[in-house]
C-alpha positions as CSV (number, residue, x, y, z in Angstrom):
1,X,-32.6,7.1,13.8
2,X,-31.8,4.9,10.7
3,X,-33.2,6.8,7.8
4,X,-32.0,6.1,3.9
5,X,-29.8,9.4,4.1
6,X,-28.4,7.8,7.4
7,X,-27.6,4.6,5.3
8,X,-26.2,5.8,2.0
9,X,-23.7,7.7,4.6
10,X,-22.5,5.0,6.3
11,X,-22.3,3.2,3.0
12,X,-20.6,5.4,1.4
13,X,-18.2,5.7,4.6
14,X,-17.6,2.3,5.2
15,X,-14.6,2.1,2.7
16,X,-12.9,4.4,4.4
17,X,-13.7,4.1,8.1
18,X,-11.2,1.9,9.1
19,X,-8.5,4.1,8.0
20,X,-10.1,7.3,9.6
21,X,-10.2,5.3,12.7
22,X,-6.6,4.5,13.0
23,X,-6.1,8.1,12.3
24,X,-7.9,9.2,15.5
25,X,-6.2,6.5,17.4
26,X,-3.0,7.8,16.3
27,X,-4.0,10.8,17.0
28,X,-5.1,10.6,20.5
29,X,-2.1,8.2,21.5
30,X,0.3,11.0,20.1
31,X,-1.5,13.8,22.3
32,X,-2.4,11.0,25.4
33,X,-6.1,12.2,24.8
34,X,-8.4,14.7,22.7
35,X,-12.0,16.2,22.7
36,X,-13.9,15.5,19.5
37,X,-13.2,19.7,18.9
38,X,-9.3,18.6,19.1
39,X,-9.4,15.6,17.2
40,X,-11.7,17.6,14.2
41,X,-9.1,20.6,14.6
42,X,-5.9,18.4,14.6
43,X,-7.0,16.2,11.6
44,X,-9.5,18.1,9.7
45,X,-12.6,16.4,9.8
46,X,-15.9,17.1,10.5
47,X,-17.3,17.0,13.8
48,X,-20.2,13.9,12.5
49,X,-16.9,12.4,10.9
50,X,-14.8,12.4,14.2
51,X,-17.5,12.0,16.2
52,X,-18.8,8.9,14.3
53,X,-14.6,7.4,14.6
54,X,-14.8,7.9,18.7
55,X,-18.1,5.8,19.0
56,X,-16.5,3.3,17.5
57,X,-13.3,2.9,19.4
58,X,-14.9,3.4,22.3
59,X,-17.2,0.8,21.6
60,X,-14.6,-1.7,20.2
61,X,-12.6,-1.5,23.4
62,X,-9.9,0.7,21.9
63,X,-10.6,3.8,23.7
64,X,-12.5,5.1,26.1
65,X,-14.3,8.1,28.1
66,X,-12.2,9.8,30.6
67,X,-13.3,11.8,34.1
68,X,-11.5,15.3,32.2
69,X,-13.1,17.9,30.7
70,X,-12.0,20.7,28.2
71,X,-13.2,23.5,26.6
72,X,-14.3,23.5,23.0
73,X,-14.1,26.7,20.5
74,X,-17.8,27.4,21.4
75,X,-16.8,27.2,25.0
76,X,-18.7,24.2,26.0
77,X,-17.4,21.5,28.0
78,X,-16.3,18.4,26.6
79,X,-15.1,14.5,27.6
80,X,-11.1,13.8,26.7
81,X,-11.4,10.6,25.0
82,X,-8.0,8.4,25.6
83,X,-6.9,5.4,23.8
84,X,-6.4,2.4,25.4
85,X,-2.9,1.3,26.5
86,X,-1.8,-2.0,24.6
């Protein structure tokens, strides 16, 4: 849904995006994968943040969805998201 809060967020993101996404990349390179719960643990961000940064390297070629599955704190399954080997 693009709504104008929707908007002003990504606005307001956008100068900073590029560097949050390297972060997860580095991130999930140093641990050879993370759940979206790991990645907002590890580097402090919120789960719309890191959520958000894995959409986009997934969708940019730079990572991608694996078959494994961890837990998250609630106990809920989640997808281990790997980057993609240069």
């Amino acid at each position: 849904m693009n709504t104008d809060t929707s908007a002003a967020a990504h606005e307001a993101i956008a100068p900073h995006a590029a560097a949050m996404r390297l972060k997860v990349l580095t991130h999930i390179r140093e641990v050879d994968g993370a759940t979206c719960d790991e990645i907002e643990i590890a580097l402090g961000m919120k789960h719309q943040t890191a959520s958000a940064r894995l959409t986009e390297l997934v969708k940019s070629g730079h990572a991608y969805k694996t078959i494994c599955r961890r837990p998250t704190r609630s106990g809920c399954s989640a997808r281990v998201i790997a980057a993609v080997t240069q």
